[in-house]
N, CA, C and O atoms as a GROMACS GRO file, in nm:
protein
  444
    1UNK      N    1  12.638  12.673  14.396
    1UNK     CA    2  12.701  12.800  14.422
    1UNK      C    3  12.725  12.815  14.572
    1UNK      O    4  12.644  12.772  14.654
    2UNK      N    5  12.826  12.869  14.602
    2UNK     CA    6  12.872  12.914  14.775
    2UNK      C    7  12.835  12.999  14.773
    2UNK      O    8  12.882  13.092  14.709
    3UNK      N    9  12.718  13.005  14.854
    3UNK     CA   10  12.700  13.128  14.923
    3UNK      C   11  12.746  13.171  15.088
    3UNK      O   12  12.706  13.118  15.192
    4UNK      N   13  12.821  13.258  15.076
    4UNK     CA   14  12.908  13.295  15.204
    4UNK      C   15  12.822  13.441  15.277
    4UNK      O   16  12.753  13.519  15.211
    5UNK      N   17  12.841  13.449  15.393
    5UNK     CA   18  12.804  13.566  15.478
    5UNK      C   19  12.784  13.699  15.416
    5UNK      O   20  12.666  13.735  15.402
    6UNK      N   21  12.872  13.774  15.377
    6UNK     CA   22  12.856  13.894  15.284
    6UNK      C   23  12.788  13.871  15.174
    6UNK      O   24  12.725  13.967  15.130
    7UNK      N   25  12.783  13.767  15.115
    7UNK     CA   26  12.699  13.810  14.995
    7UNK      C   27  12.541  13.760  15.024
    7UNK      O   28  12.451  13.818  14.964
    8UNK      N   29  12.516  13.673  15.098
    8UNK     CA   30  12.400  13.696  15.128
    8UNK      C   31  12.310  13.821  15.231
    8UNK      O   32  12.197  13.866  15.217
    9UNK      N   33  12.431  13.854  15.351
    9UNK     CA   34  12.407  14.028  15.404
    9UNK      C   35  12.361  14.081  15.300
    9UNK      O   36  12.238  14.082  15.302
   10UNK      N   37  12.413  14.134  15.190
   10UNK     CA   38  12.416  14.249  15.061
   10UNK      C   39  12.319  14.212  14.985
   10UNK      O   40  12.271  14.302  14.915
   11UNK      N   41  12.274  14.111  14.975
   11UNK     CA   42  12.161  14.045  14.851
   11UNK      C   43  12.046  14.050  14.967
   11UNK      O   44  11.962  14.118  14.909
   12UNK      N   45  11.994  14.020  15.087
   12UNK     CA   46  11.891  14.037  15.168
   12UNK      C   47  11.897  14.226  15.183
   12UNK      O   48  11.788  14.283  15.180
   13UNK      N   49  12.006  14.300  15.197
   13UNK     CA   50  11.983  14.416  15.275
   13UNK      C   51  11.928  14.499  15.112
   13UNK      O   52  11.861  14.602  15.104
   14UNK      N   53  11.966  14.437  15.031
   14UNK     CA   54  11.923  14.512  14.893
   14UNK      C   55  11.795  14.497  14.835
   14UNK      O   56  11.752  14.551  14.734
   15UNK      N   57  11.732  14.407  14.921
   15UNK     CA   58  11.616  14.369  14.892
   15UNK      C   59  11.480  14.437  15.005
   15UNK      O   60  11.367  14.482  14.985
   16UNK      N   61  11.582  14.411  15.145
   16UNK     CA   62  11.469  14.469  15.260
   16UNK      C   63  11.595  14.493  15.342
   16UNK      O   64  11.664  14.424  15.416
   17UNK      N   65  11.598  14.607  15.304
   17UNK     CA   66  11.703  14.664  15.429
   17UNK      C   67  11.679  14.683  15.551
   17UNK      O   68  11.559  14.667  15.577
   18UNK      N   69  11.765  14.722  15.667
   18UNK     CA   70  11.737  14.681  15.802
   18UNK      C   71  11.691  14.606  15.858
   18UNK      O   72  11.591  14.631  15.925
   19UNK      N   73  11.758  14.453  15.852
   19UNK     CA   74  11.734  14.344  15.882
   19UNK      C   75  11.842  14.366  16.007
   19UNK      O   76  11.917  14.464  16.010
   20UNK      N   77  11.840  14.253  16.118
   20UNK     CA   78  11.917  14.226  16.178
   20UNK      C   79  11.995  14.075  16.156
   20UNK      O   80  11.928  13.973  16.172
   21UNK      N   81  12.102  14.068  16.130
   21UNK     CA   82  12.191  13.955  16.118
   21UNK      C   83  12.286  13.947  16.220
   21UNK      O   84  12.360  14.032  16.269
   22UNK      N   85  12.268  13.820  16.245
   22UNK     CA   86  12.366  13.692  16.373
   22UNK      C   87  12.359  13.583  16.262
   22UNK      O   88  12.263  13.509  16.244
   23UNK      N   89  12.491  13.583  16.178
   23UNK     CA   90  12.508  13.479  16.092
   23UNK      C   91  12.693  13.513  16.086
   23UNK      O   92  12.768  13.610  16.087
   24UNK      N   93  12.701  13.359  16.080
   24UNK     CA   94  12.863  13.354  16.035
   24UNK      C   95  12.885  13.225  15.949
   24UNK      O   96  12.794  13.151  15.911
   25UNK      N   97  13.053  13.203  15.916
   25UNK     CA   98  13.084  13.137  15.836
   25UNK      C   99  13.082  12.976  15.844
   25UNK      O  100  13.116  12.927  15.952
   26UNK      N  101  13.049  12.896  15.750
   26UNK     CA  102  13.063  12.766  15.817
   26UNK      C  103  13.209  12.700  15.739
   26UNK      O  104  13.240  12.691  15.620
   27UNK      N  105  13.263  12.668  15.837
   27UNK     CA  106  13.436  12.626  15.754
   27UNK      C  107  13.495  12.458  15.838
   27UNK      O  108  13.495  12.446  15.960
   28UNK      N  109  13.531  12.369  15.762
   28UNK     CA  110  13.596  12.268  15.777
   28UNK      C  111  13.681  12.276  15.746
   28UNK      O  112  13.702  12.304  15.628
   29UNK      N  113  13.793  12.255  15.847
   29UNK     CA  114  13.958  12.215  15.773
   29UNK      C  115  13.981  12.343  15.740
   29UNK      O  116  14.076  12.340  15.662
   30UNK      N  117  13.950  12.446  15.756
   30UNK     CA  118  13.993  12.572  15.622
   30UNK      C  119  13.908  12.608  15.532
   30UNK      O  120  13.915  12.716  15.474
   31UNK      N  121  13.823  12.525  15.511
   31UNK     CA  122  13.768  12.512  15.347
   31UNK      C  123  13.650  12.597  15.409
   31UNK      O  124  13.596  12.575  15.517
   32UNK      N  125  13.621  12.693  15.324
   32UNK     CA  126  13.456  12.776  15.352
   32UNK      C  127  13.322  12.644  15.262
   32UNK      O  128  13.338  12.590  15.152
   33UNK      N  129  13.240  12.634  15.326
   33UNK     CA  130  13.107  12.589  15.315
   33UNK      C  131  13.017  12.637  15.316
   33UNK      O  132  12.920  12.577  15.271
   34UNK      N  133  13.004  12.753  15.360
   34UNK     CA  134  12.865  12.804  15.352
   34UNK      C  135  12.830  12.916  15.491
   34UNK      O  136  12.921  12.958  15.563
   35UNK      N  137  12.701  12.949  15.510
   35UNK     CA  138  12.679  13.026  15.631
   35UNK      C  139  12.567  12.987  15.696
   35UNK      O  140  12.475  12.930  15.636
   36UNK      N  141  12.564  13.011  15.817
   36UNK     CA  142  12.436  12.975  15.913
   36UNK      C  143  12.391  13.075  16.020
   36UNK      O  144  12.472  13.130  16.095
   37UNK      N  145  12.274  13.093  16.023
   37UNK     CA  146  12.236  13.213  16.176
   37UNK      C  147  12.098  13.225  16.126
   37UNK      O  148  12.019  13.149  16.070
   38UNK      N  149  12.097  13.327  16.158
   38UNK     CA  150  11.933  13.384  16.173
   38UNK      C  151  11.949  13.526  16.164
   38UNK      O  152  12.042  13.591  16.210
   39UNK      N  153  11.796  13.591  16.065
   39UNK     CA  154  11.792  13.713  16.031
   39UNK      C  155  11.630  13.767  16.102
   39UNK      O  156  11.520  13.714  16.088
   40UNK      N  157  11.660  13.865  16.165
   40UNK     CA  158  11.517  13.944  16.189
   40UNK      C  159  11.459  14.042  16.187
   40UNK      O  160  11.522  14.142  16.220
   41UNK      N  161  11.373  14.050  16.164
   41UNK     CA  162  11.285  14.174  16.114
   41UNK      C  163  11.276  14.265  16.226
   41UNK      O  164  11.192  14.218  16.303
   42UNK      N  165  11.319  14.366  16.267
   42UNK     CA  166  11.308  14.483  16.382
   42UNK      C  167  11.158  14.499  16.395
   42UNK      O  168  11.099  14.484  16.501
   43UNK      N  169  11.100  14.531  16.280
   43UNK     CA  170  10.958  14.574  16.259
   43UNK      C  171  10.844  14.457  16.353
   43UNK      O  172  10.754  14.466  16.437
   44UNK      N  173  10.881  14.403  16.314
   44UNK     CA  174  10.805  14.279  16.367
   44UNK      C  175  10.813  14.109  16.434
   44UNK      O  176  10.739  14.012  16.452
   45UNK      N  177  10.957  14.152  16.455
   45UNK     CA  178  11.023  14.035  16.573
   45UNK      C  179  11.010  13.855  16.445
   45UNK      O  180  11.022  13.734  16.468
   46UNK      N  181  10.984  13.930  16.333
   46UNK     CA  182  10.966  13.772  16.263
   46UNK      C  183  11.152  13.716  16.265
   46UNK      O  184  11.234  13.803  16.236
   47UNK      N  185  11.191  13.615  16.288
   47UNK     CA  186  11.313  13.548  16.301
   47UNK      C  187  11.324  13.402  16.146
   47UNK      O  188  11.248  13.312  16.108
   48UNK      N  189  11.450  13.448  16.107
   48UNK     CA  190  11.411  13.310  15.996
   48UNK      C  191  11.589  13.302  16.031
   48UNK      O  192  11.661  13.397  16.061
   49UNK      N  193  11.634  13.138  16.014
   49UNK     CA  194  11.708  13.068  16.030
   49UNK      C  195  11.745  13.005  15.898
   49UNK      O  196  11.662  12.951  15.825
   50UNK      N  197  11.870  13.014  15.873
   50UNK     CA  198  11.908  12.977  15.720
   50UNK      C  199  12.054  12.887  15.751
   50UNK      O  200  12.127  12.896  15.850
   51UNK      N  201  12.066  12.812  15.651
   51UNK     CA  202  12.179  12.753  15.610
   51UNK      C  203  12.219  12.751  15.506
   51UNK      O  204  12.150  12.677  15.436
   52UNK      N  205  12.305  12.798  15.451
   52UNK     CA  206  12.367  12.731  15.275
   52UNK      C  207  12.473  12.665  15.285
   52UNK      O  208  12.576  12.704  15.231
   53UNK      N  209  12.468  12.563  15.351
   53UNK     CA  210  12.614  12.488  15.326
   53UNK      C  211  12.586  12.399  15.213
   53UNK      O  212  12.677  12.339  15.156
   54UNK      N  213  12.468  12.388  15.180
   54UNK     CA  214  12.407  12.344  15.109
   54UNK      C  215  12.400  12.203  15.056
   54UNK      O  216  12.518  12.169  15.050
   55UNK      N  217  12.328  12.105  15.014
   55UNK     CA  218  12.245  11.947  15.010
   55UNK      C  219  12.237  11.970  14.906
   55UNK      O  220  12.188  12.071  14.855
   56UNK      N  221  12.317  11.815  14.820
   56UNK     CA  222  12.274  11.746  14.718
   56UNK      C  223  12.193  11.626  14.744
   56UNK      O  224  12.192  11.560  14.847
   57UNK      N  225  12.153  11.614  14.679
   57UNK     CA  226  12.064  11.539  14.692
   57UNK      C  227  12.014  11.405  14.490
   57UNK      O  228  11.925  11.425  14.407
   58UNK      N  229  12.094  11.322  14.492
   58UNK     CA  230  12.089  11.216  14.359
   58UNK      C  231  12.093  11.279  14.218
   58UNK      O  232  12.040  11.249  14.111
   59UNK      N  233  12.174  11.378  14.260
   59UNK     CA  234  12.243  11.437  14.189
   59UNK      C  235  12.124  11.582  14.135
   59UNK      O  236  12.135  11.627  14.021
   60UNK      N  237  12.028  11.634  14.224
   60UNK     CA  238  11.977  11.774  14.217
   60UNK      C  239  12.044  11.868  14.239
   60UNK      O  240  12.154  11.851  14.291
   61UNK      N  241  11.995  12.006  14.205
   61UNK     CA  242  12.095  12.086  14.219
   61UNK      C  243  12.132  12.121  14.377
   61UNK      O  244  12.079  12.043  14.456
   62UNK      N  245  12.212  12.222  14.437
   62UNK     CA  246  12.248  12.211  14.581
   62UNK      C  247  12.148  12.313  14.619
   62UNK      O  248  12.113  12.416  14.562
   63UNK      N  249  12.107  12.251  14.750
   63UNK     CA  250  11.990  12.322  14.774
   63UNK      C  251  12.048  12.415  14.934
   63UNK      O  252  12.136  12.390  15.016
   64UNK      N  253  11.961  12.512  14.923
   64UNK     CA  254  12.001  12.568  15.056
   64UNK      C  255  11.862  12.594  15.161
   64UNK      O  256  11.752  12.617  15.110
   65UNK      N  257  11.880  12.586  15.318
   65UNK     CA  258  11.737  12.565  15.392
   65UNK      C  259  11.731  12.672  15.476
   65UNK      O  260  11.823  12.734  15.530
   66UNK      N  261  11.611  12.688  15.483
   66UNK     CA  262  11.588  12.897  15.580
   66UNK      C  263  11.456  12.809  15.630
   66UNK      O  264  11.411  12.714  15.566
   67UNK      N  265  11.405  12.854  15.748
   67UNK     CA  266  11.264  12.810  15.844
   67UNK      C  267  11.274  12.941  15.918
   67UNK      O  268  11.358  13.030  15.913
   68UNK      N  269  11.123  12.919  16.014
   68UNK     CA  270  11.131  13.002  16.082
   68UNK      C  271  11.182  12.979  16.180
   68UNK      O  272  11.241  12.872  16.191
   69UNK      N  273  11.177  13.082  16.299
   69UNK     CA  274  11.272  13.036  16.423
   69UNK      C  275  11.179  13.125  16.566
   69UNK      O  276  11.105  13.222  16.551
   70UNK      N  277  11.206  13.067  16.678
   70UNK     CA  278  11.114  13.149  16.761
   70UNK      C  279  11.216  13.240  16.821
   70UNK      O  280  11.158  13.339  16.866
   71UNK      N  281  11.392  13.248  16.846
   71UNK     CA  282  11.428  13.383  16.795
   71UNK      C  283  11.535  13.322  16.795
   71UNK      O  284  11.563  13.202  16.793
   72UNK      N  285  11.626  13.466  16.797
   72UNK     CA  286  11.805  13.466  16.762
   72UNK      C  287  11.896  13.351  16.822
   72UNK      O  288  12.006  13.356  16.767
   73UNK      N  289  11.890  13.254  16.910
   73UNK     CA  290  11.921  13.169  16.874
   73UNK      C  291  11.875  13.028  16.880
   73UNK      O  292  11.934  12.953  16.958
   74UNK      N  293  11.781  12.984  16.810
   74UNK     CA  294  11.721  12.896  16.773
   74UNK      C  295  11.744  12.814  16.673
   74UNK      O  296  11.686  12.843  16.569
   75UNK      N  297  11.833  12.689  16.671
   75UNK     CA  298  11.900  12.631  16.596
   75UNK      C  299  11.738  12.504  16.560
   75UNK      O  300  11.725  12.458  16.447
   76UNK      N  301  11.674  12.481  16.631
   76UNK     CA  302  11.607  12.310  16.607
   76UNK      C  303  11.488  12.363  16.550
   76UNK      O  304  11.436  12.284  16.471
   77UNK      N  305  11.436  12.454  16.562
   77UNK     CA  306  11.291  12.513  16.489
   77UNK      C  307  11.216  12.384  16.466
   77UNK      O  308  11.186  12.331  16.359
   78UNK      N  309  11.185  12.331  16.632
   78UNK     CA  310  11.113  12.217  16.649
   78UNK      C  311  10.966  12.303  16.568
   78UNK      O  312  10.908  12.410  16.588
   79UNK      N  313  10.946  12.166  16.454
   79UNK     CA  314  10.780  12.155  16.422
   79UNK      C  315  10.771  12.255  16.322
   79UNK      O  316  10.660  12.244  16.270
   80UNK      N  317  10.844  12.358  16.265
   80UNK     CA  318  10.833  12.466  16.170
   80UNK      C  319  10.908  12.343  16.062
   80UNK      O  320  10.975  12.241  16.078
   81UNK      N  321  10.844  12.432  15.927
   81UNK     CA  322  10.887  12.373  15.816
   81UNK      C  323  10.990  12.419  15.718
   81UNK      O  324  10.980  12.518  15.646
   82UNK      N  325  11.112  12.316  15.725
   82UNK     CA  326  11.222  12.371  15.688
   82UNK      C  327  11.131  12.376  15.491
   82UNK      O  328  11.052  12.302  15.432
   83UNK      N  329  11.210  12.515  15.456
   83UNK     CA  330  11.188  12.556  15.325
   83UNK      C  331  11.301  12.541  15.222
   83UNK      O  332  11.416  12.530  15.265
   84UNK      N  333  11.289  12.541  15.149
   84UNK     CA  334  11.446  12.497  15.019
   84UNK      C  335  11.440  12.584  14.890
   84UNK      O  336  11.354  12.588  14.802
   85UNK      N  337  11.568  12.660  14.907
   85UNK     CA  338  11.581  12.749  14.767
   85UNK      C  339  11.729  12.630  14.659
   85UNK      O  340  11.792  12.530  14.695
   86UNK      N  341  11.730  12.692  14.557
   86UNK     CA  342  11.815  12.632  14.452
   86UNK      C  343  11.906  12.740  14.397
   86UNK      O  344  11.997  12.720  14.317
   87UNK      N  345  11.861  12.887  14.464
   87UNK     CA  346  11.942  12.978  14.406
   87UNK      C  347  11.941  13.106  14.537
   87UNK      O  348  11.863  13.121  14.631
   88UNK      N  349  12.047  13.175  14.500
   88UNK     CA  350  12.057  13.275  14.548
   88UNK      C  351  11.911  13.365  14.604
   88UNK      O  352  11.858  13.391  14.712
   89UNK      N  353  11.887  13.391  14.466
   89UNK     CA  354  11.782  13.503  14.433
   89UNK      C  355  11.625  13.420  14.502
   89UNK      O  356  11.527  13.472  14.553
   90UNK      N  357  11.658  13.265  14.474
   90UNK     CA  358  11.504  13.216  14.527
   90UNK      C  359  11.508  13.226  14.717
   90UNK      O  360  11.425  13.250  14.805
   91UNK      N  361  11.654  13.193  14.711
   91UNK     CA  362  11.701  13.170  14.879
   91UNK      C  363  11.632  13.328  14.919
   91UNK      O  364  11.524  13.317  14.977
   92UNK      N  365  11.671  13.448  14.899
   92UNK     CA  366  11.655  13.609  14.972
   92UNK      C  367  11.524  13.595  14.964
   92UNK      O  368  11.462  13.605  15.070
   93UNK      N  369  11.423  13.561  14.802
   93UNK     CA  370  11.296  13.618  14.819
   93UNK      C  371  11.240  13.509  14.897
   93UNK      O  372  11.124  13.550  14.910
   94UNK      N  373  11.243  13.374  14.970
   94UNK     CA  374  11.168  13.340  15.049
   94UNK      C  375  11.208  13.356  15.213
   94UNK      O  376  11.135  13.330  15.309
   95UNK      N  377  11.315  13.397  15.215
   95UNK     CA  378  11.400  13.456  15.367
   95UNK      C  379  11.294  13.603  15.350
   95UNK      O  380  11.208  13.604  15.438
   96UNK      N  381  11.289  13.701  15.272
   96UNK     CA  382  11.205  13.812  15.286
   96UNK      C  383  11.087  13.824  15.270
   96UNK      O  384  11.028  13.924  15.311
   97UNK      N  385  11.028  13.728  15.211
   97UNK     CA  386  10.906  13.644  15.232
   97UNK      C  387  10.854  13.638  15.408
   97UNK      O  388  10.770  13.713  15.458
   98UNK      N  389  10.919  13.540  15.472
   98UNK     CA  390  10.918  13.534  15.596
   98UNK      C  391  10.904  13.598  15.696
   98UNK      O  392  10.841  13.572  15.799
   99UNK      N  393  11.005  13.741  15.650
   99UNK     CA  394  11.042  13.826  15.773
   99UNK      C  395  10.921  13.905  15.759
   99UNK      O  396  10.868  13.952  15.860
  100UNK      N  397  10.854  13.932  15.603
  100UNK     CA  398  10.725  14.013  15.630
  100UNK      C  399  10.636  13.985  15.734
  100UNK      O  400  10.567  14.078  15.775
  101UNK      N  401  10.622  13.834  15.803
  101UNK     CA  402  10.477  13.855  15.895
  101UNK      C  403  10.567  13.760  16.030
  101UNK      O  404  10.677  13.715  15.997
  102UNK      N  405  10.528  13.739  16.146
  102UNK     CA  406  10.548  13.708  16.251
  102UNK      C  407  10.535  13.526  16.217
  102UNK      O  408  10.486  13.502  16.107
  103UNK      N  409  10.571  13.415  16.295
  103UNK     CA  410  10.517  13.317  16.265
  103UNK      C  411  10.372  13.265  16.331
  103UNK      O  412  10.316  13.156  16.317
  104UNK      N  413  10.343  13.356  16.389
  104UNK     CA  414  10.242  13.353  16.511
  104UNK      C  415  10.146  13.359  16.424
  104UNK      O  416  10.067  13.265  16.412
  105UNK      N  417  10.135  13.500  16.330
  105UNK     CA  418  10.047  13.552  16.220
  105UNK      C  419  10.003  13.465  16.067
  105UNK      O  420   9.909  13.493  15.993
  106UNK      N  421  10.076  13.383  16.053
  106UNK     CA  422  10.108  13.280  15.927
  106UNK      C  423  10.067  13.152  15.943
  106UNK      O  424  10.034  13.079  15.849
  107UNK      N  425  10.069  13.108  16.111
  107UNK     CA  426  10.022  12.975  16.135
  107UNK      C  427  10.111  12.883  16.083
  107UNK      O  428  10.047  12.784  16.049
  108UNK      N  429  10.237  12.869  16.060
  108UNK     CA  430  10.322  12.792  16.032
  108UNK      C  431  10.305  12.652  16.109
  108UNK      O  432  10.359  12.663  16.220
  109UNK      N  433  10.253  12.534  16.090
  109UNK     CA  434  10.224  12.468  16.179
  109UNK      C  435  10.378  12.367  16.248
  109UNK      O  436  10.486  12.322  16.210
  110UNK      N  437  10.304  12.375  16.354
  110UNK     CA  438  10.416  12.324  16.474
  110UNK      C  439  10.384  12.189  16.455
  110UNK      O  440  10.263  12.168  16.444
  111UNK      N  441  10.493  12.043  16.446
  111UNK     CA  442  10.443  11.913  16.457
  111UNK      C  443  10.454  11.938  16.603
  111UNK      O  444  10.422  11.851  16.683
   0.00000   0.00000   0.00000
């Protein structure tokens, strides 16, 4: 499934509203692929970094990747552990998962 910018905005803000989003479209040639940025929690400065352009992988379903991030723009989230949803609905609840606690607070370990 493509998941594009607005519908993941609307599916995170329906879930935990007042998030902050710095995410846009990812497009080759024209063609939409997916979205990338980072969402954060006002409340508590937690930052998570997502992609759905999304990975197959020997023929699994397409997966999409969210980590944490140390903030807004933090593309390498050296040493945090990239996480993998298969769906929409799994992608928001572990992105809102995240934003509940700080990464400081969770111990996410750093390689």
């Amino acid at each position: 499934m493509l998941i594009l910018t607005t519908k993941l905005k609307n599916a995170i803000n329906k879930k935990k509203p007042g998030m902050e989003f710095s995410l846009h479209q990812i497009s080759v040639n024209g063609n939409k692929r997916g979205t990338s940025g980072w969402i954060r929690n006002p409340e508590n400065n937690s930052v998570v970094y997502v992609n759905t352009e999304g990975i197959k992988w020997n023929g699994r379903p397409r997966q999409y990747m969210y980590r944490y991030a140390d903030d807004m723009k933090d593309t390498h989230g050296y040493g945090y552990h990239n996480r993998w949803a298969t769906s929409l609905e799994e992608l928001v609840n572990g992105i809102t998962e995240l934003l509940l606690f700080p990464v400081s607070e969770v111990k996410d370990c750093r390689i």
